[in-house]
PyMOL CGO cylinders between C-alpha atoms (Angstrom):
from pymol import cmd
from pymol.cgo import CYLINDER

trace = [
    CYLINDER, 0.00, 0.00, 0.00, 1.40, 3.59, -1.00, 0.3, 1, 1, 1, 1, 1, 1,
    CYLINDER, 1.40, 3.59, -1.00, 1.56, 6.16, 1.44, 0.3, 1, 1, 1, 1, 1, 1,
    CYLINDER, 1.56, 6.16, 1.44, 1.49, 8.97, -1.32, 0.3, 1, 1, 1, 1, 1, 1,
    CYLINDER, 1.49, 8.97, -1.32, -1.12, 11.01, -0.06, 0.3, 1, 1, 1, 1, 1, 1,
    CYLINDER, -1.12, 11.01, -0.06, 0.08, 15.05, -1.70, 0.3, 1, 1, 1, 1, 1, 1,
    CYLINDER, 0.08, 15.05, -1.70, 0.78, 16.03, -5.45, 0.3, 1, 1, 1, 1, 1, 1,
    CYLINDER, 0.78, 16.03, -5.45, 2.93, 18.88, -5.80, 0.3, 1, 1, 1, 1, 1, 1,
    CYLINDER, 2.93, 18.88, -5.80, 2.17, 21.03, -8.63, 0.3, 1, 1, 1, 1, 1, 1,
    CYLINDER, 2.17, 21.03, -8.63, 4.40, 22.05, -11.43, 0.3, 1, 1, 1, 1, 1, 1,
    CYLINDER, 4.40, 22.05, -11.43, 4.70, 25.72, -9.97, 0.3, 1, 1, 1, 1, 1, 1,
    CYLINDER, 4.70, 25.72, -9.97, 6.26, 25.16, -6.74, 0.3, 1, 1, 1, 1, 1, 1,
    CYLINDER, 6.26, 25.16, -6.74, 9.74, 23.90, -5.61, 0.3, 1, 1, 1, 1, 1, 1,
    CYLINDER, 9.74, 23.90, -5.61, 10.95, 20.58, -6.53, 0.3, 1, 1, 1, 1, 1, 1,
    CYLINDER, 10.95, 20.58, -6.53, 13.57, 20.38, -4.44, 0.3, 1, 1, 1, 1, 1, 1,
    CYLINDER, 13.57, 20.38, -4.44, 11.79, 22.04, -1.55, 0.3, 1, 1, 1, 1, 1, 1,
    CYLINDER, 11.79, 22.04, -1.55, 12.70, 19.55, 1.98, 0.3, 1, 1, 1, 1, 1, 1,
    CYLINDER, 12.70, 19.55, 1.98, 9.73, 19.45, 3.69, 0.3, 1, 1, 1, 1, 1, 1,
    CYLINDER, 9.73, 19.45, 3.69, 8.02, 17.83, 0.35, 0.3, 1, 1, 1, 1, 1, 1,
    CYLINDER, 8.02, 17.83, 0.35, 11.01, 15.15, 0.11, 0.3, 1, 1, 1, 1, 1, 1,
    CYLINDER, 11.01, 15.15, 0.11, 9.30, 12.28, 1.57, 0.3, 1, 1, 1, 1, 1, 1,
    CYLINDER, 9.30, 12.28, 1.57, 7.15, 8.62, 0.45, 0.3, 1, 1, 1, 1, 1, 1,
    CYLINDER, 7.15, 8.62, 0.45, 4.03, 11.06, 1.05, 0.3, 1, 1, 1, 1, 1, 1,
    CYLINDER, 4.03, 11.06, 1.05, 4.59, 13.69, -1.40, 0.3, 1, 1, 1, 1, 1, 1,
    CYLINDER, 4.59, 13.69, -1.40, 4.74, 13.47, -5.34, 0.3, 1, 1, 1, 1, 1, 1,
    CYLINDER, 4.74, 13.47, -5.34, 5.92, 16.18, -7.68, 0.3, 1, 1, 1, 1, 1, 1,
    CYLINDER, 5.92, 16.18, -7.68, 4.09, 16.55, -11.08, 0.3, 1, 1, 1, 1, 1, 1,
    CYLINDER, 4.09, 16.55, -11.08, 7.83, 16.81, -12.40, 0.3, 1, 1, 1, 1, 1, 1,
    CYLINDER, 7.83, 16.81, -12.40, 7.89, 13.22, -11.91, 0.3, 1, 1, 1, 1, 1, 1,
    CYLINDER, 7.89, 13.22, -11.91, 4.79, 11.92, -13.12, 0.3, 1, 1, 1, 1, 1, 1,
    CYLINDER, 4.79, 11.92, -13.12, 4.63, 14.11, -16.29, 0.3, 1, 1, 1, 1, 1, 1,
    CYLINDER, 4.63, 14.11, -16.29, 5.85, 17.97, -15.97, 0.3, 1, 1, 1, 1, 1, 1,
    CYLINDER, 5.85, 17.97, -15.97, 4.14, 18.54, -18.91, 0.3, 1, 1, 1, 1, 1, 1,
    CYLINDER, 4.14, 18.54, -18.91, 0.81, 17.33, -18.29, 0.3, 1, 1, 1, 1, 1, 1,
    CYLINDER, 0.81, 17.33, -18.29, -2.63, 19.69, -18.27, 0.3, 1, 1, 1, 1, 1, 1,
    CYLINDER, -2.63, 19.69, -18.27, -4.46, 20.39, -15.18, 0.3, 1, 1, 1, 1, 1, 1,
    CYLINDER, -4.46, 20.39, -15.18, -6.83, 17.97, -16.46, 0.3, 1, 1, 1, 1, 1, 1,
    CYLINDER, -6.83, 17.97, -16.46, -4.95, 15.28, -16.41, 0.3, 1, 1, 1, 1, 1, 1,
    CYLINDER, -4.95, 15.28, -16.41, -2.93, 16.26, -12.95, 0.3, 1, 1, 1, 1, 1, 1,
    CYLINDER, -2.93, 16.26, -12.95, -6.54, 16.87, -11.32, 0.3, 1, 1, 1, 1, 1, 1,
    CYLINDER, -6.54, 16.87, -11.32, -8.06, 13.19, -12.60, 0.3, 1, 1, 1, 1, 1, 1,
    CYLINDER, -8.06, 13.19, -12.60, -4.31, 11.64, -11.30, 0.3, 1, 1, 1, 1, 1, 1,
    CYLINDER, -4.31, 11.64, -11.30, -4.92, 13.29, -8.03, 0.3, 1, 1, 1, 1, 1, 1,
    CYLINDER, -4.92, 13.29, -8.03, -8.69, 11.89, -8.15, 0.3, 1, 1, 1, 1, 1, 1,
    CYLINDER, -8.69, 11.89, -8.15, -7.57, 8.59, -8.92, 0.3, 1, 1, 1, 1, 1, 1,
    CYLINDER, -7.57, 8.59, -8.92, -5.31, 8.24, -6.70, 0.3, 1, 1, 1, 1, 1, 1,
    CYLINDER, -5.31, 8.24, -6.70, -6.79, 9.90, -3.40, 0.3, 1, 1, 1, 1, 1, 1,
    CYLINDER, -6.79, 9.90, -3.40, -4.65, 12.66, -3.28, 0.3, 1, 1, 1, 1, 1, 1,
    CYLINDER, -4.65, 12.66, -3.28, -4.28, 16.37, -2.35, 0.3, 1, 1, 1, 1, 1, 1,
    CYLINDER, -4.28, 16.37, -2.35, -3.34, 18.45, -4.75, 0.3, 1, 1, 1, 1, 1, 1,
    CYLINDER, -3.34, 18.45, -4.75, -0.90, 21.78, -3.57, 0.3, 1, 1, 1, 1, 1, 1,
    CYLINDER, -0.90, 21.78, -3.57, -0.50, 24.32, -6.28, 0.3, 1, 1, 1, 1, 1, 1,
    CYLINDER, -0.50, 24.32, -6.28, -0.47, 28.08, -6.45, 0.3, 1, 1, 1, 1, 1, 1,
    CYLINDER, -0.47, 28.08, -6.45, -2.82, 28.23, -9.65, 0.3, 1, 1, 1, 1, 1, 1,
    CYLINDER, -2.82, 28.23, -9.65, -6.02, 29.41, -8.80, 0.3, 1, 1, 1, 1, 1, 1,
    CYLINDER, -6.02, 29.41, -8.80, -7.51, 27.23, -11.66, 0.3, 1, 1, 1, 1, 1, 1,
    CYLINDER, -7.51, 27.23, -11.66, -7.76, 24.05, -9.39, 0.3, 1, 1, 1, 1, 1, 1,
    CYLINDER, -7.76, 24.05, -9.39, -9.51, 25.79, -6.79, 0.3, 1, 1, 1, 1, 1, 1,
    CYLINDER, -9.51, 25.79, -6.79, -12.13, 27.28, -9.13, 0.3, 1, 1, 1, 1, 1, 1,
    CYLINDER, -12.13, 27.28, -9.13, -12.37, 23.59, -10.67, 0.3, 1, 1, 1, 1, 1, 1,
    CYLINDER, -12.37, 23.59, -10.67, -13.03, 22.24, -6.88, 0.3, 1, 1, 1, 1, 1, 1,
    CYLINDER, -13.03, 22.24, -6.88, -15.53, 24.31, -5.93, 0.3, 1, 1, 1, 1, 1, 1,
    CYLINDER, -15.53, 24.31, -5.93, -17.48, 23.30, -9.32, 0.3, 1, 1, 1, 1, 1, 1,
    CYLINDER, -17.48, 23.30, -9.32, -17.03, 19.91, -8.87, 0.3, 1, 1, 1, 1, 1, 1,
    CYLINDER, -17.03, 19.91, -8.87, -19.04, 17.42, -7.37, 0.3, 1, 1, 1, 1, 1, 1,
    CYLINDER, -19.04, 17.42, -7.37, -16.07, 15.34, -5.75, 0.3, 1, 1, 1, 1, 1, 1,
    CYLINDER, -16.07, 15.34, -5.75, -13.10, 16.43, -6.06, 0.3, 1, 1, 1, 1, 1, 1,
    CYLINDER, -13.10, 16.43, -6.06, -9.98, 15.75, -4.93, 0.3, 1, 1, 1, 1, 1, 1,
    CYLINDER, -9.98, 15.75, -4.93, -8.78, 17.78, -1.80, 0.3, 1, 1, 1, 1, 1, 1,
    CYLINDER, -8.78, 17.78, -1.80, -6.83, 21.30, -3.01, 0.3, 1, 1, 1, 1, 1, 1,
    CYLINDER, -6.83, 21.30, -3.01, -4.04, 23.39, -0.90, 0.3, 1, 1, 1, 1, 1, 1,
    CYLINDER, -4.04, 23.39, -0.90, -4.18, 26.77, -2.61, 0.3, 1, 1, 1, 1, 1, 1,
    CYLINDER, -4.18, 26.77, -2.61, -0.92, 28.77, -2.03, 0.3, 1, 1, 1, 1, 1, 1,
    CYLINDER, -0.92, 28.77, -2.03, -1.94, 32.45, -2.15, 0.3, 1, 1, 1, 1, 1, 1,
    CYLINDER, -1.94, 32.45, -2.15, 1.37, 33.84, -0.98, 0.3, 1, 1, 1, 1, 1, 1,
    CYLINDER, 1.37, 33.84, -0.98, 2.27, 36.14, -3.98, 0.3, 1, 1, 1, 1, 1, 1,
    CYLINDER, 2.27, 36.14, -3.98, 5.43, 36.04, -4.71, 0.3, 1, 1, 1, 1, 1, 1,
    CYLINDER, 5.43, 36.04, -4.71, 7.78, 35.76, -2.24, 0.3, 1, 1, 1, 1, 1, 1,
    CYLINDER, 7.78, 35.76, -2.24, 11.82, 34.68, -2.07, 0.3, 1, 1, 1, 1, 1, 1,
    CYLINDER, 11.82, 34.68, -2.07, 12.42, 31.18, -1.99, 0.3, 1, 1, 1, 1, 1, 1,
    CYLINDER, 12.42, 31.18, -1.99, 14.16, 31.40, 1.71, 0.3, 1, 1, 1, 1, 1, 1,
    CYLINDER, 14.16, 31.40, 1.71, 11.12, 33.65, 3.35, 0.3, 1, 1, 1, 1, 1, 1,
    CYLINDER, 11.12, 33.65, 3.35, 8.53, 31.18, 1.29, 0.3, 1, 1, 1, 1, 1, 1,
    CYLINDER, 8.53, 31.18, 1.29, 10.44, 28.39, 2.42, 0.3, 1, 1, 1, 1, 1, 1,
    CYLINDER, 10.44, 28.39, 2.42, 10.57, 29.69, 6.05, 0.3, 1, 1, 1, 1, 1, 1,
    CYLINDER, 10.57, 29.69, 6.05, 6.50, 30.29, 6.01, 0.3, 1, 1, 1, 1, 1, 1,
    CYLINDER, 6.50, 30.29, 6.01, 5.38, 27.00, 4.56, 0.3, 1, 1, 1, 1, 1, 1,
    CYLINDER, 5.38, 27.00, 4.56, 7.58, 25.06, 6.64, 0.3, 1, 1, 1, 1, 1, 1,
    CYLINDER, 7.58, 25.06, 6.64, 6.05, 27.09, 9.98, 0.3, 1, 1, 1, 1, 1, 1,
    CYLINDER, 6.05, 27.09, 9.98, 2.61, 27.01, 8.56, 0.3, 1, 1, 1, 1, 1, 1,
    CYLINDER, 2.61, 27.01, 8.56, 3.40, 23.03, 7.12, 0.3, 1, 1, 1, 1, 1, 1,
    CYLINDER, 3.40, 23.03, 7.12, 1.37, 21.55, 10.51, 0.3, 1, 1, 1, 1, 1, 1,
    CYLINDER, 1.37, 21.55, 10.51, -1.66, 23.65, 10.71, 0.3, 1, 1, 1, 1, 1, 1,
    CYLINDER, -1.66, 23.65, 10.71, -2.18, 23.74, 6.76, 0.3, 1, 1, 1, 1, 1, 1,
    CYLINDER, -2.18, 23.74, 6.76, -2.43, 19.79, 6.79, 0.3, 1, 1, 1, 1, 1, 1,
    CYLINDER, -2.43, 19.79, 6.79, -4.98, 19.51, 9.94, 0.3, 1, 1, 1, 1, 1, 1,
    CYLINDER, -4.98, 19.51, 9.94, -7.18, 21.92, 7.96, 0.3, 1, 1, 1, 1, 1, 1,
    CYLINDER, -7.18, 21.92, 7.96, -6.82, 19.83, 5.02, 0.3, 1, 1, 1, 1, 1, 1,
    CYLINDER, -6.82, 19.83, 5.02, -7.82, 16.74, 6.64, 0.3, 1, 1, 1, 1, 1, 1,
    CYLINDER, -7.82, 16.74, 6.64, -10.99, 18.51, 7.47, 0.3, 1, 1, 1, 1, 1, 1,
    CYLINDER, -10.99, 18.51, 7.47, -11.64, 20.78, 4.46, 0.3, 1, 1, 1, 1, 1, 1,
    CYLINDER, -11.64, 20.78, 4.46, -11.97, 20.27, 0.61, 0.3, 1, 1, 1, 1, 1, 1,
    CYLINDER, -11.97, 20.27, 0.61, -10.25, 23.49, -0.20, 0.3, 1, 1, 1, 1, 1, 1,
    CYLINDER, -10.25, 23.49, -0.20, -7.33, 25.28, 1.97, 0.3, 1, 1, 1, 1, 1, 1,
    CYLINDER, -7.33, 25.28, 1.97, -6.61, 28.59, 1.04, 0.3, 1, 1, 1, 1, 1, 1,
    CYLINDER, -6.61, 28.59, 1.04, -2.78, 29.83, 2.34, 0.3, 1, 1, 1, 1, 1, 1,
    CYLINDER, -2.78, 29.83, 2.34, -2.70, 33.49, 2.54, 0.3, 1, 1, 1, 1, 1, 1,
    CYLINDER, -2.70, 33.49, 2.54, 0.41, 35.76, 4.23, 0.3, 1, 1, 1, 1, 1, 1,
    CYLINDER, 0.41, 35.76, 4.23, -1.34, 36.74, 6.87, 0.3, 1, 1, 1, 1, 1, 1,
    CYLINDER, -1.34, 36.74, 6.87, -3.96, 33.85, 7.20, 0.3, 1, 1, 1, 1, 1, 1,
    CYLINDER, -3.96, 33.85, 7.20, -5.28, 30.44, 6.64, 0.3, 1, 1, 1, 1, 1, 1,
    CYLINDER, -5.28, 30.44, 6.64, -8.90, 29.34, 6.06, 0.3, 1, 1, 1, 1, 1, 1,
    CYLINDER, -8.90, 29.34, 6.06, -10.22, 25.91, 5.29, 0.3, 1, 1, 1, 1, 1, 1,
    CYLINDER, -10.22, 25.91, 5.29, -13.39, 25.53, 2.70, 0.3, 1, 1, 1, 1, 1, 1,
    CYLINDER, -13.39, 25.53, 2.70, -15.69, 23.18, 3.01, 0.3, 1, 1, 1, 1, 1, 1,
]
cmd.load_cgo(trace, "trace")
């Protein structure tokens, strides 16, 4: 049994440390150049959570009638260090709310789950 349970989107870090583990994926290594389509029904398939900084998954969730679970990074852009720095103190809290809500949104200066 797999214990992949997050797909990392194209946009963010590959080689980020906090995502380097049996639980996380990377779209780099399933197919980098695959459409959201096909990353969102891989996710689906597959029972996982989906963490991206393009709003277009989000908007897709919240139209569809099961989706796979979405972490929405709305942190603008920031330097890798301070983005770094703020995922990895925000890492804990962002996965409870995700175990509890369809849609996390990740803001700067907040974090709200969707139902």
């Amino acid at each position: 049994m797999s214990s992949l349970r997050y797909l990392i989107d194209t946009n963010l870090p590959y080689y980020f440390s906090i995502w380097r583990s049996d639980q996380y994926i990377h779209q780099r290594d399933i197919n980098s150049k695959a459409a959201d389509t096909d990353i969102w029904a891989y996710a689906k398939a597959n029972n996982l959570t989906i963490i991206t900084k393009d709003r277009d998954y989000s908007d897709r969730m919240l139209l569809s009638s099961t989706p796979p679970r979405i972490i929405h990074i709305k942190t603008g852009n920031m330097k890798m260090r301070e983005f770094y720095t703020f995922i990895d103190a925000n890492w804990q809290l962002i996965l409870e709310l995700s175990e509890t809500h369809k849609l996390v949104y990740v803001f700067r200066d907040h974090i709200e789950g969707v139902e």
